[in-house]
C-alpha positions as CSV (number, residue, x, y, z in Angstrom):
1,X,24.3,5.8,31.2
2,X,20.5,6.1,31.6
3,X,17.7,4.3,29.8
4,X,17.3,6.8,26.8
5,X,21.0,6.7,25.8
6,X,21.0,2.8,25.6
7,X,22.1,0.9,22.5
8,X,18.7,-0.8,22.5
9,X,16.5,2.0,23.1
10,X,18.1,4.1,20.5
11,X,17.8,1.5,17.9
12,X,13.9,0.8,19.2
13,X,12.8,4.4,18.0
14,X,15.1,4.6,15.2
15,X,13.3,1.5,13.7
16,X,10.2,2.6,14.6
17,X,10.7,6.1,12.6
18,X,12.2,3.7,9.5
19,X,8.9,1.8,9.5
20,X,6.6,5.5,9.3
21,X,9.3,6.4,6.6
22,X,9.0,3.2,4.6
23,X,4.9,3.9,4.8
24,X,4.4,0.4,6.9
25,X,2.6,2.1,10.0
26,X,0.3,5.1,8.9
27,X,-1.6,6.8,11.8
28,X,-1.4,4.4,14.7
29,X,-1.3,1.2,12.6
30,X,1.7,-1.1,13.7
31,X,3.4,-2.4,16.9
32,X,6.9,-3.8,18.5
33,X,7.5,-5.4,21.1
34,X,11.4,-6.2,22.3
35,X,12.4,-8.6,25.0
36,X,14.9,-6.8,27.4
37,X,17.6,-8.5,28.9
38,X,17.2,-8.1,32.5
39,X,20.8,-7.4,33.9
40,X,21.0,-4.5,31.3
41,X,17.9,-2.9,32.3
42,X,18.4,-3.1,35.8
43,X,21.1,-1.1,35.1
44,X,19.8,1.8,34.1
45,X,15.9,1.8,35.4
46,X,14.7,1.2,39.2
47,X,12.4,-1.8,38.5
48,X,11.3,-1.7,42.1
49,X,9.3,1.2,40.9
50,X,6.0,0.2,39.4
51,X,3.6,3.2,37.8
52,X,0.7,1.7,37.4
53,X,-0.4,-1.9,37.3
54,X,-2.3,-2.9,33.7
55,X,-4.3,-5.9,33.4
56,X,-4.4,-8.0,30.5
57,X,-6.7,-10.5,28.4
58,X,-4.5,-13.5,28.0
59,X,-2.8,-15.4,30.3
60,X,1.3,-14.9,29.9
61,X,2.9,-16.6,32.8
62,X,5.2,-18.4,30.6
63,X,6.4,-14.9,30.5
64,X,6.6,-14.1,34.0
65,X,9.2,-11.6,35.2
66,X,10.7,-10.6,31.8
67,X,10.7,-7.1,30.5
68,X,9.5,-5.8,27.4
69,X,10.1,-2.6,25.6
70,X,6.5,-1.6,23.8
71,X,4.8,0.5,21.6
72,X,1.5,2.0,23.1
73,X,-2.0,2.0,21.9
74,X,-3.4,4.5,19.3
75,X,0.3,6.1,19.6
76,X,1.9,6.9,16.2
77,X,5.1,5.9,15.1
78,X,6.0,8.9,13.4
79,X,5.9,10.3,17.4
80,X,8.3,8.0,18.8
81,X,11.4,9.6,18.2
82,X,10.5,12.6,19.4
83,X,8.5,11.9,22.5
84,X,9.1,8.3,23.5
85,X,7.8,8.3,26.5
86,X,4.6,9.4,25.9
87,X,4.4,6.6,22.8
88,X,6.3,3.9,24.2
89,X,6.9,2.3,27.6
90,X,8.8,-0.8,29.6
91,X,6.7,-3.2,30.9
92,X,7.6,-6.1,33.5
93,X,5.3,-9.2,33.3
94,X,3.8,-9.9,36.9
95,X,4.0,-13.7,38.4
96,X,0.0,-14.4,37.7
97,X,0.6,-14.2,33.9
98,X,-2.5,-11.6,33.9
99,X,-1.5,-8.2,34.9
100,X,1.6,-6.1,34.0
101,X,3.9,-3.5,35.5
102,X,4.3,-0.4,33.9
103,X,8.4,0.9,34.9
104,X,8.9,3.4,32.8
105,X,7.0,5.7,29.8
106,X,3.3,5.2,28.9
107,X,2.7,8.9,30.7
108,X,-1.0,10.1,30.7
109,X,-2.7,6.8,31.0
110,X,-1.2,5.6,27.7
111,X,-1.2,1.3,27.6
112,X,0.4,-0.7,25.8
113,X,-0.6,-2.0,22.1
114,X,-3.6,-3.7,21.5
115,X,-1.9,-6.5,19.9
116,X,0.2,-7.4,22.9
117,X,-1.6,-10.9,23.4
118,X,-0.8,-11.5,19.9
119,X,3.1,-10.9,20.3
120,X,3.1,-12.3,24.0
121,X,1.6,-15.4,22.2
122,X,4.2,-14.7,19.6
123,X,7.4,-14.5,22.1
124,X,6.5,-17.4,23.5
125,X,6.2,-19.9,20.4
126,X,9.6,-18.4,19.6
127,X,11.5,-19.0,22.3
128,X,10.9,-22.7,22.2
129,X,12.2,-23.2,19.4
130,X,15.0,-20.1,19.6
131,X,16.6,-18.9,23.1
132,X,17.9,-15.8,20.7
133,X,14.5,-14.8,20.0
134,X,13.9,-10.9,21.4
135,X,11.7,-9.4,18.8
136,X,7.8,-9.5,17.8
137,X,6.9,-6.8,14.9
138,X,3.5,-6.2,13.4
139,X,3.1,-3.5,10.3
140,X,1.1,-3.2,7.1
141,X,3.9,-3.5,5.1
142,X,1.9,-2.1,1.5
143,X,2.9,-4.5,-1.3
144,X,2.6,-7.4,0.7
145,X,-0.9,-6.1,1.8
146,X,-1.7,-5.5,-2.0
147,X,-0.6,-9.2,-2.9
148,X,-3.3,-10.7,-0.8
149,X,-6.3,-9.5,-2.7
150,X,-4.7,-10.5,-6.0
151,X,-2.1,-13.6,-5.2
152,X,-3.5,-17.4,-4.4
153,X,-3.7,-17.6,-0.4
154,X,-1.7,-20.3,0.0
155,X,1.6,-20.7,1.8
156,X,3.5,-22.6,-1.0
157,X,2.0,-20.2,-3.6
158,X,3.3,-17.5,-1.9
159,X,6.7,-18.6,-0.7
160,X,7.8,-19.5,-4.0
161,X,6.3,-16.4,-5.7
162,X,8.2,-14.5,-3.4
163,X,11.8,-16.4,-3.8
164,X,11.4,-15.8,-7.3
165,X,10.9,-12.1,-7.3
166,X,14.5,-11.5,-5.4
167,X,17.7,-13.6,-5.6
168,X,18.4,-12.7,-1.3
169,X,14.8,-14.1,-0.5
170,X,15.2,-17.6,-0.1
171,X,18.7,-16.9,1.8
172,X,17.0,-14.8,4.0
173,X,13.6,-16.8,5.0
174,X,14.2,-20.2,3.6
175,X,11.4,-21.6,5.7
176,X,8.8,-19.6,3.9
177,X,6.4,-17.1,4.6
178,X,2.3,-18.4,6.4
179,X,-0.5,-17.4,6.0
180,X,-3.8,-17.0,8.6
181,X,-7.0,-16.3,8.2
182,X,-8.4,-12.8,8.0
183,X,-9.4,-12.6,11.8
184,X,-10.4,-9.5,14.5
185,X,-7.4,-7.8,15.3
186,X,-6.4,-7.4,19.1
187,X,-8.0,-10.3,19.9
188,X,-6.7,-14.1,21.5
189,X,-8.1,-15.9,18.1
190,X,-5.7,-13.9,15.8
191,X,-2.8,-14.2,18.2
192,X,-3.0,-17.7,18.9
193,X,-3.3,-18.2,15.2
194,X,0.0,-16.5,14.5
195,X,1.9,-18.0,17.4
196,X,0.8,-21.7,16.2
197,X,2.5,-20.7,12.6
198,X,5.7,-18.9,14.2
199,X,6.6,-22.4,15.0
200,X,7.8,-23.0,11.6
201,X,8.1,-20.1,9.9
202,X,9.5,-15.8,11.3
203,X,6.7,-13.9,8.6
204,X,2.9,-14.5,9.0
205,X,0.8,-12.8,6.4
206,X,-2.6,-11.3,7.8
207,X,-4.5,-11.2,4.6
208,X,-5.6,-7.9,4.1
209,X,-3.9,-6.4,7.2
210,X,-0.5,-7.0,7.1
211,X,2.4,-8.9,8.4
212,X,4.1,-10.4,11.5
213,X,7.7,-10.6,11.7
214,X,10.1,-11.9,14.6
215,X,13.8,-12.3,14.8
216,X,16.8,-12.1,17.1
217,X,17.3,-8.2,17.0
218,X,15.3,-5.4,15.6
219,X,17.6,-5.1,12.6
220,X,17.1,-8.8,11.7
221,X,13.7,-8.3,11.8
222,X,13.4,-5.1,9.9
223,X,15.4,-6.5,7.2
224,X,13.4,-9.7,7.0
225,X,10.3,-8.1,6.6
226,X,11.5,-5.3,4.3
227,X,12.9,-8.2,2.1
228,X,9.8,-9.8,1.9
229,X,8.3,-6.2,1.0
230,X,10.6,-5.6,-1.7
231,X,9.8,-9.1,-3.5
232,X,6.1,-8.1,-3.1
233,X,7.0,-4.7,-4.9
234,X,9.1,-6.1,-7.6
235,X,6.2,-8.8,-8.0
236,X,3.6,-5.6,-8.4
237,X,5.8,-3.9,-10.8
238,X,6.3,-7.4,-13.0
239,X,2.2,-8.0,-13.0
240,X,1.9,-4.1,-14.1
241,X,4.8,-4.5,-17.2
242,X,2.7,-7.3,-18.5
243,X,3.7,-10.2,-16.4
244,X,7.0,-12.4,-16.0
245,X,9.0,-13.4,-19.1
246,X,11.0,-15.7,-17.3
247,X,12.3,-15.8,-13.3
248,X,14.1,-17.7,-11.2
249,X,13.5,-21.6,-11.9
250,X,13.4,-24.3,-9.1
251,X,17.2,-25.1,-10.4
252,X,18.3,-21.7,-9.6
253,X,17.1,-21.6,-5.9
254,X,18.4,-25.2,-4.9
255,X,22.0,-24.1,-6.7
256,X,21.1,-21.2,-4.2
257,X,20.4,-23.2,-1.1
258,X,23.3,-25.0,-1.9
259,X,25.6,-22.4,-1.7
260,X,24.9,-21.1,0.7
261,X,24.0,-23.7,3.0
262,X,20.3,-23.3,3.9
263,X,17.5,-25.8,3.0
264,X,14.4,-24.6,1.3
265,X,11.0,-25.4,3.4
266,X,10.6,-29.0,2.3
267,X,8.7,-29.8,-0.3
268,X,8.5,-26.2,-2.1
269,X,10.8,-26.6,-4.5
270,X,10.0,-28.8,-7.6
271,X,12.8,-30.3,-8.8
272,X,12.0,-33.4,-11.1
C-alpha cells in the first residue's frame, strides 16, 4: 500500500473537500493538521528522506519526532482532492522544537499553514489531558461566524444558547464551547490563547473569524464542529422568524445529561 491509498490520507482530503462543500474554507481560508501514528507511516513513506528543512516561530519540542499530516499555506481546500501534494504535505518535527522536516508533498516551495503554531500549541494542550487526541481544525464555519457580531460574547451565554438550539448539542460537547479575543491570526498570541482554553473545552470561537475544533479522529472533529454549526444556523433561522417561542429549558438538558451519562460544564445549567 503506498501513502495516497491509506485509510487516513483518504479520509484527510475527503474532509477537507466536505469543509469547501459545507462553505467553511472559501479561497484559502481554513487548516488541519492530523497527528500520524509513526509505525503506520513508516510504513508506507521513507522518513529518512527529508525535502527541505522549514523553520518555524514557536518553539514545539514537546512535539519532537512526531509527524503531522498538513494543509499548506494560501493552498485551497477545494484543490486538495485533486492535487494533494501540491496543497498538503507530511511533516516530521525536528529534536530542537524550531525547524521541521518536510517527507513528503508541499512541491514548489509550498509550507505549511500559517496557523501551525496555533495548532502545535493546540496538539499539545490536548494531549495532556487526552493521549487519543490526533486532530487540530480551524475553519470559518458561517453561522457561527455570524453569531459573534450579534450574540453576548460570553462562554456561558453561548454554550447554553447553543444547547438549546439542537437536542444532540449538549451530548456531543457537554463541556461547552470558549471564547478568545479577536487577535492577529498566524501569530503565537492567538495560538497560545486557544491552547490555554483547549484545556477545558474541544471548540474555541475566534470572534469574527471562526472556530477551532480538536478531537480524536477527523470524523469526530468534523461532526463536532458541524454540530455546533447547525445550532448556530437553527439559532439564525429562529432570530429571523421573530425569535424563540419556547426551547429547550434547563430541566430538559439535565434529564438529557442524565441519560445519557454526561455532565454539563458545571455551573451552566440553572436548575433552582
Amino acid at each position: 500500500m503506498n501513502l495516497q491509498e491509506t485509510k487516513f490520507f483518504k479520509t484527510f482530503c475527503n474532509t477537507a473537500n466536505n469543509m469547501y462543500q459545507h462553505g467553511w474554507d472559501e479561497r484559502n481560508g481554513g487548516n488541519i493538521t492530523l497527528l500520524l501514528d509513526k509505525e503506520e507511516i513508516e510504513k508506507v513513506l521513507d522518513v529518512t528522506e527529508v525535502k527541505r528543512v522549514i523553520p518555524m516561530i514557536f518553539d514545539a519540542s514537546e512535539l519532537a519526532g512526531k509527524y503531522f499530516l498538513v494543509t499548506g499555506s494560501g493552498k485551497y481546500f477545494k484543490n486538495v482532492k485533486e492535487n494533494p501534494e501540491k496543497n498538503i504535505g507530511i511533516i516530521r518535527v525536528q529534536e530542537n522544537g524550531k525547524n521541521i522536516d518536510l517527507l513528503w508533498g508541499l512541491e514548489d516551495g509550498a509550507v505549511p499553514t500559517s496557523e501551525l503554531p496555533s495548532h502545535f500549541m493546540s496538539h499539545i494542550a490536548r494531549l495532556k489531558v487526552d493521549d487519543d487526541h490526533r486532530v487540530v481544525m480551524h475553519c470559518h464555519a458561517s453561522h457561527l461566524l455570524a453569531m459573534t457580531f450579534t450574540h453576548d460574547l460570553t462562554e456561558k451565554a453561548m454554550t447554553r444558547t447553543l444547547w438549546q438550539m439542537c437536542t444532540e448539542c449538549l451530548v456531543v460537547f457537554p463541556e461547552g464551547v470558549s471564547i478568545i479575543p479577536w487577535l492577529v491570526p498566524g501569530t503565537n498570541e492567538i495560538g497560545e490563547a486557544t491552547a490555554k482554553k483547549m484545556i477545558d473545552t474541544r471548540l474555541i470561537i475566534w470572534p469574527f473569524h471562526g472556530i477551532y475544533g480538536s478531537g480524536r479522529d477527523l470524523d469526530e472533529t468534523f461532526g463536532l464542529i458541524e454540530t455546533a454549526e447547525k445550532a448556530a444556523e437553527i439559532y439564525t433561522y429562529v432570530q429571523a422568524q421573530g425569535g424563540a417561542k419556547q426551547c429547550i429549558t434547563d430541566k430538559n438538558l439535565s434529564d438529557l445529561a442524565k441519560a445519557f451519562e454526561i455532565t454539563p460544564r458545571e455551573g451552566y445549567l440553572n436548575l433552582n
